[in-house]
LOLUM-31163 format. One line per 5 residues: number of its first residue (from 1); their letters; for each residue x, y, z of C-alpha. Coordinates in Angstrom, 3 decimals, decimal comma. Example, Ala and Ser with C-alpha at 12.3 -4.5 7.8 and 13.67 -1.06 7.14 Angstrom:
BEGIN
1	AS	12,300:-4,500:7,800  13,670:-1,060:7,140
***
This chain:
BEGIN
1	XXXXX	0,000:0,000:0,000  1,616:2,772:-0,894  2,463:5,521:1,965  -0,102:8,430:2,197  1,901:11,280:3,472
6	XXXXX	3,610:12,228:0,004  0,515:12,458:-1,588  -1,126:14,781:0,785  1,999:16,939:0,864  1,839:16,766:-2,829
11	XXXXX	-1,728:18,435:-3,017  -0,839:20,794:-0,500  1,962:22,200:-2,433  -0,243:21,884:-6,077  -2,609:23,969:-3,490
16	XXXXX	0,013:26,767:-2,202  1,190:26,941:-6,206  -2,101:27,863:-7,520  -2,786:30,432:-4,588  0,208:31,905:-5,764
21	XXXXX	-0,229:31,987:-8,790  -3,904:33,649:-8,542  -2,596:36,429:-6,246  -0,093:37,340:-8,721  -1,634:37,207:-12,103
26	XXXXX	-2,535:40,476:-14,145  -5,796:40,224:-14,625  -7,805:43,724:-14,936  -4,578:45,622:-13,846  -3,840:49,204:-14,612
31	XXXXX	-2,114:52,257:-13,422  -3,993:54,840:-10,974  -2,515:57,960:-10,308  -3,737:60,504:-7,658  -2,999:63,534:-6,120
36	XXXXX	-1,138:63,626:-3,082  -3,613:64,537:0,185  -6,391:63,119:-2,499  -8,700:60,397:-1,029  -8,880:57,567:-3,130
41	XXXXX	-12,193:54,660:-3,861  -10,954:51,217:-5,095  -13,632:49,319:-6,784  -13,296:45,614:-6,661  -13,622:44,810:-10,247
46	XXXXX	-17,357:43,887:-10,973  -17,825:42,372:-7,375  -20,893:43,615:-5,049  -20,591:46,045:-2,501  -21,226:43,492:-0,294
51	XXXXX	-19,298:40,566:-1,585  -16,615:39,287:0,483  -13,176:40,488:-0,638  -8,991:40,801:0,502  -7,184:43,743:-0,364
56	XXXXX	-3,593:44,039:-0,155  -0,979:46,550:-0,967  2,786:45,155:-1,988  1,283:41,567:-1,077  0,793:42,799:2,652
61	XXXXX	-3,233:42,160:3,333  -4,997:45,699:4,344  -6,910:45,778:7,547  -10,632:45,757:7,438  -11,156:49,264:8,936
66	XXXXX	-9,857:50,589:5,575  -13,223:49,075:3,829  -16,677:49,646:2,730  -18,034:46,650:1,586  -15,979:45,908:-0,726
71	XXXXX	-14,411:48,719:-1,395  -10,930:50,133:-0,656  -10,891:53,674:0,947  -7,568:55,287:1,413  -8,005:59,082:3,149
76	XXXXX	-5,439:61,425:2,468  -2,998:59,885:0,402  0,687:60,512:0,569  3,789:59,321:-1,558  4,521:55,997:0,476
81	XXXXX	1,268:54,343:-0,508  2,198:54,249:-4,014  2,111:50,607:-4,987  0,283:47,622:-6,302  -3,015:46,826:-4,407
86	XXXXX	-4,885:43,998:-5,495  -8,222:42,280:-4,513  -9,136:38,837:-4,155  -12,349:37,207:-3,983  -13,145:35,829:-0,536
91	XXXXX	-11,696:32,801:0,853  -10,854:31,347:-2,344  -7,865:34,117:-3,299  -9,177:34,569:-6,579  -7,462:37,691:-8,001
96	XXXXX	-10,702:39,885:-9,763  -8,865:42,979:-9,841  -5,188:44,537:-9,707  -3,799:48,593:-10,158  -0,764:50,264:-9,595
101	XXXXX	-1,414:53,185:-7,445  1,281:56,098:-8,663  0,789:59,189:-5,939  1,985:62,650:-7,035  2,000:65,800:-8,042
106	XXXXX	0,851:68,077:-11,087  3,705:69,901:-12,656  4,760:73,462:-12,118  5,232:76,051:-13,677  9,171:74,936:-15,889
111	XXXXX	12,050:76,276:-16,180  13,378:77,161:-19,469  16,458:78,311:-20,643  18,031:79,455:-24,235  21,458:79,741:-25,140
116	XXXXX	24,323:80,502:-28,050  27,564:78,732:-26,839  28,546:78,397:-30,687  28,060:81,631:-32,298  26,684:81,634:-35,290
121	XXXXX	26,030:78,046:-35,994  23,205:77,853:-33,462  21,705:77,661:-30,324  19,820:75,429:-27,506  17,319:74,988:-25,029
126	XXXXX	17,207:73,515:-21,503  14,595:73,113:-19,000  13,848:71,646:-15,701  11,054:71,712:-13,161  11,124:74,257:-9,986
131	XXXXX	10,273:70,414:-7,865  9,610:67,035:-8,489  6,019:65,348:-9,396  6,880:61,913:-8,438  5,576:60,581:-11,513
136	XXXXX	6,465:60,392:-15,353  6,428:63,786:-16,842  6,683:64,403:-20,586  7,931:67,648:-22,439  6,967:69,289:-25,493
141	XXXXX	9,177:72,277:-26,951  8,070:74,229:-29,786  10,112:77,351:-31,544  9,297:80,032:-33,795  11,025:82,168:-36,108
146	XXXXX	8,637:85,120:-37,552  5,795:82,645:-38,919  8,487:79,732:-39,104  8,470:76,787:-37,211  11,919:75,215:-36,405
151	XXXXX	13,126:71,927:-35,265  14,927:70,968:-32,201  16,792:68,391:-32,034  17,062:66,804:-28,572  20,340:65,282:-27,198
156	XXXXX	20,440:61,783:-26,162  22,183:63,382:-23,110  21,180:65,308:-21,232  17,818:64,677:-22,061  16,482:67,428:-21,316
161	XXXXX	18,273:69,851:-23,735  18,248:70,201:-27,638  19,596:72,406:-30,147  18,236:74,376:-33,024  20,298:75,876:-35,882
166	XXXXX	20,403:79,275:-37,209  18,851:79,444:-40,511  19,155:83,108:-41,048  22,130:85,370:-39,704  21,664:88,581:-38,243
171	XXXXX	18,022:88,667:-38,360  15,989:91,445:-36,500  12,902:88,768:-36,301  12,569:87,402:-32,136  12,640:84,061:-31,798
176	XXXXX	9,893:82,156:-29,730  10,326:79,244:-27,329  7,205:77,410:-25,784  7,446:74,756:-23,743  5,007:72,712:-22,050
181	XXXXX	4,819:70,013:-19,098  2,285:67,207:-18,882  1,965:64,633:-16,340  -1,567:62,384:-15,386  -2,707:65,042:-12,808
186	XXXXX	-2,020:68,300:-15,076  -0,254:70,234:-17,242  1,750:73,721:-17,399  3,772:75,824:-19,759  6,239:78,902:-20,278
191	XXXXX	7,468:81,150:-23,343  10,314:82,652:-23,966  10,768:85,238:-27,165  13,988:87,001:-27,363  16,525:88,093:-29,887
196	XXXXX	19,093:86,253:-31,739  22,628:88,570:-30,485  20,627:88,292:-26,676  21,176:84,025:-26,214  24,704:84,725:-26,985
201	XXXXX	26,917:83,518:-23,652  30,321:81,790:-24,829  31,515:78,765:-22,374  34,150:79,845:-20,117  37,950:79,685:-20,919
206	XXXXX	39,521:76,697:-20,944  43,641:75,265:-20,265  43,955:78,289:-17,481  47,485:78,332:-16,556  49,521:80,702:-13,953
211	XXXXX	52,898:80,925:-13,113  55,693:83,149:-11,633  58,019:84,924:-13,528  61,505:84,201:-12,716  63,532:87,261:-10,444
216	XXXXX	60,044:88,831:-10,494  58,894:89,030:-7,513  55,991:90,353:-7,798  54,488:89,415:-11,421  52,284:86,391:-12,903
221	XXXXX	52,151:85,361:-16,106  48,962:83,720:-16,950  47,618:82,188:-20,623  44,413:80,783:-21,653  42,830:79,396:-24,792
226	XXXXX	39,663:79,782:-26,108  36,657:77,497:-25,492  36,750:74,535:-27,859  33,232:75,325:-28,554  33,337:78,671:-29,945
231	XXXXX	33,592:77,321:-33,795  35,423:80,615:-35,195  37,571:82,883:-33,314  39,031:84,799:-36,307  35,718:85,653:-37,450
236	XXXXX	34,275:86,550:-34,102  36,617:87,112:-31,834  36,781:86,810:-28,260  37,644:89,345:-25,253  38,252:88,158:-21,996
241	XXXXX	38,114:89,674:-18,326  40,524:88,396:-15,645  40,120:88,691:-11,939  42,885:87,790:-9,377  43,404:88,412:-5,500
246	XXXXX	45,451:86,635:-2,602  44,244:83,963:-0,679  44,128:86,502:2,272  42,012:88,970:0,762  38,311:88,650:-0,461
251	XXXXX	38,581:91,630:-2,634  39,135:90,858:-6,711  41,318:92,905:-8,643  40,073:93,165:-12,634  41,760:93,755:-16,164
256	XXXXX	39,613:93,113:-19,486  41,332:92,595:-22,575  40,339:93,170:-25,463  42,503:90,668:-27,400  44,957:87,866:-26,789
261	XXXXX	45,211:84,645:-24,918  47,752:86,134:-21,795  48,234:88,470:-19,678  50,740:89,837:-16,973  50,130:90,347:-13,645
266	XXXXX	52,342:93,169:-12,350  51,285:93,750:-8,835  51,394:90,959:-7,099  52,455:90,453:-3,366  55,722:88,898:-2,788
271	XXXXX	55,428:85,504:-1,786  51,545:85,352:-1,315  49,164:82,449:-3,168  46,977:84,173:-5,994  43,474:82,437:-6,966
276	XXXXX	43,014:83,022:-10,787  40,540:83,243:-13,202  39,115:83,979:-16,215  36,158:84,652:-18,302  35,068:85,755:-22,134
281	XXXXX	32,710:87,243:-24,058  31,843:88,124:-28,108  33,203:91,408:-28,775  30,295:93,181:-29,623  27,215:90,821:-28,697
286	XXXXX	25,960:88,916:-25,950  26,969:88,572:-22,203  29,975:87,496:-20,347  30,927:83,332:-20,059  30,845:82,146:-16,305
291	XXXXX	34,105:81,840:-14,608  36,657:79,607:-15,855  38,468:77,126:-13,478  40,100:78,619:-10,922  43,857:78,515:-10,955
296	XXXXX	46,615:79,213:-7,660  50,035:80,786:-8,138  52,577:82,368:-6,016  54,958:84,643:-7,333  58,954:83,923:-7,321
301	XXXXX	60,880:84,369:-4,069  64,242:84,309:-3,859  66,128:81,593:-2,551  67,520:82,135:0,989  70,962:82,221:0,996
306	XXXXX	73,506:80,804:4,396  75,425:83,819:5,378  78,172:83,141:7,858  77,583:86,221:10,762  80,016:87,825:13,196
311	XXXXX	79,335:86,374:15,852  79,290:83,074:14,444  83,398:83,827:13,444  83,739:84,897:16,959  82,447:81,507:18,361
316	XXXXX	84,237:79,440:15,863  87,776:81,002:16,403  86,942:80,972:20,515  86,079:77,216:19,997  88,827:76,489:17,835
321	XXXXX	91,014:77,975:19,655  90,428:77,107:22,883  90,968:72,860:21,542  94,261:73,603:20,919  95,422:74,910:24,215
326	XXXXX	99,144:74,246:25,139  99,287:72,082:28,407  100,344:74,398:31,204  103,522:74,795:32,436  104,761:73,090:35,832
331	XXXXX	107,335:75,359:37,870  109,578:72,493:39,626  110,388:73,157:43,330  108,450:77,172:43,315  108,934:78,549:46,794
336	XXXXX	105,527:80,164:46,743  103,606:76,913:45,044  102,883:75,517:48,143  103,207:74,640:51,766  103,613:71,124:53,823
341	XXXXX	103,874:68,095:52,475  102,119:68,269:49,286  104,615:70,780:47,968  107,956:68,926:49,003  106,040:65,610:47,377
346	XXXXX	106,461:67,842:44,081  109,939:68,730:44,512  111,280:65,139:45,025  109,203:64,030:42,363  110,698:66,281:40,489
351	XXXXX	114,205:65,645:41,281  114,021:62,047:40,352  112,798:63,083:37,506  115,977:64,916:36,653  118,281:62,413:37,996
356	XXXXX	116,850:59,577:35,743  117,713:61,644:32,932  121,009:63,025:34,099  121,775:59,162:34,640  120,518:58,394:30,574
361	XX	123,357:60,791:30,196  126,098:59,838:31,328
***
């Protein structure tokens, strides 16, 4: 006979399976979105008000008190209960309906900005939104030349930018920019019209270098090169203004030239670190880049040099001197050296002294 415990664990796992596999289907699923502080009704597909149902959120069951009949009630919704809820069909977990809740915000009023970095081939456009919506947003831009529509292309990235080419140089005609926000819970929009030479704003200088100028205490040569994306410097050129100060000062010092990729800095401190940098503009249109990079320098300072003083010769010849003393001089048998015995202990000493070599002698 064969053993019955496999087989009953057998239907209870075909059992837990099919649960499973009820609660997450996709039947009748969509996405809701709502407003946040919005109080939201959740029909249970084409049950009864009174039929007996589950709800869950994220596959956590919902407690009863948020119910009416069968319906889900959710008061004053906020962001963290955005998420799947599903319902299920009393005891038997039959999934009858499923929806994405997505809680946010309608869009605000955007940001939008135009731009010539590339005098005269073009210009662009870039927007953002004052604050998030929490949910998917999508942009339309639209710009007009006189009666002429024009096409931006957007970038790949950032993707919220694209670019637009001049057609006609110098014209007097505005240009107009609309763009406008949509999202589930709204939409919004802003225009800008302005004129061609106004856009114009070159990207800052670039390869910013400062150094000090040999026995020059007080000068800094710095150099610069023109932003890679300005596409024709000979045709329009570029001035530049340069501000400098020491690290212990807060207050800029300014020169703008009005051609040329260098400049020198005659008025520097001795010795103290410079912050440097730079910034450029069309000569006759437009307004000034933002700052370039900034750059540190300190001018040249002499080496210090080891200079030997006076008194340093003084203590040198003392020292010196005073290694090389002669031995001092013993008087043999002075009257006035000394009294008792110590004294006539010298003079015998002495005197065999200078009979042992009066005896070599001989």
């Amino acid at each position: 006979m064969a053993n019955p415990v496999p087989s009953a664990c057998c239907v209870v796992l075909a059992a837990v399976v099919v649960v499973y596999a009820q609660r997450h289907s996709q039947q009748d699923s969509h996405i809701q979105y709502e407003r946040v502080g919005a109080d939201v009704t959740m029909k249970c597909g084409s049950m009864d008000w009174d039929a007996a149902v589950t709800w869950t959120a994220n596959g956590t069951d919902i407690d009863d008190s948020h119910l009416n009949g069968s319906y889900l009630i959710l008061k004053n919704v906020d962001l963290t209960q955005s998420g799947q809820y599903s319902c299920y069909e009393g005891s038997s977990w039959h999934l009858k309906y499923q929806t994405y809740l997505r809680v946010g915000v309608p869009p605000k009023e955007p940001v939008l900005m135009c731009r010539s970095n590339n005098y005269p081939k073009g210009f662009y456009c870039s927007w953002h939104l004052p604050s998030p919506t929490y949910i998917p947003n999508s942009f339309n831009i639209s710009v007009i030349h006189g009666t002429r529509e024009m096409v931006c292309e957007k970038d790949i990235f950032p993707k919220n930018r694209c670019h637009i080419r001049y057609l006609q140089l110098f014209s007097t005609v505005k240009y107009k920019v609309t763009l406008t926000v949509t999202n589930a819970l709204g939409k919004n929009s802003t225009t800008l019209t302005f004129d061609e030479f106004a856009i114009v704003k070159p990207d800052p200088p670039e390869s910013v270098v400062a150094k000090p100028v040999p026995n020059n205490p007080r000068r800094l040569e710095v150099s610069w090169q023109n932003p890679s994306s300005w596409p024709d410097p000979e045709s329009f050129p570029l001035k530049f203004f340069l501000r400098y100060r020491p690290l212990i000062l807060d207050q800029w010092q300014h020169v703008e030239l009005s051609d040329g990729t260098s400049h020198t800095i005659t008025d520097a401190y001795a010795g103290k670190e410079y912050i440097i940098q730079v910034a450029a503009k069309d000569n006759d249109i437009g307004t000034w880049s933002d700052w370039s990079v900034a750059v540190h320098a300190t001018p040249w300072t002499e080496e210090p040099k080891h200079l030997t003083t006076e008194v340093q010769i003084t203590e040198t010849t003392s020292t010196s001197t005073s290694s090389f003393m002669p031995p001092p001089t013993t008087k043999i048998c002075d009257k006035g050296a000394g009294v008792g015995s110590g004294a006539v202990a010298v003079c015998w000493t002495a005197g065999l002294v200078l009979a042992a070599y009066g005896v070599l002698f001989i």
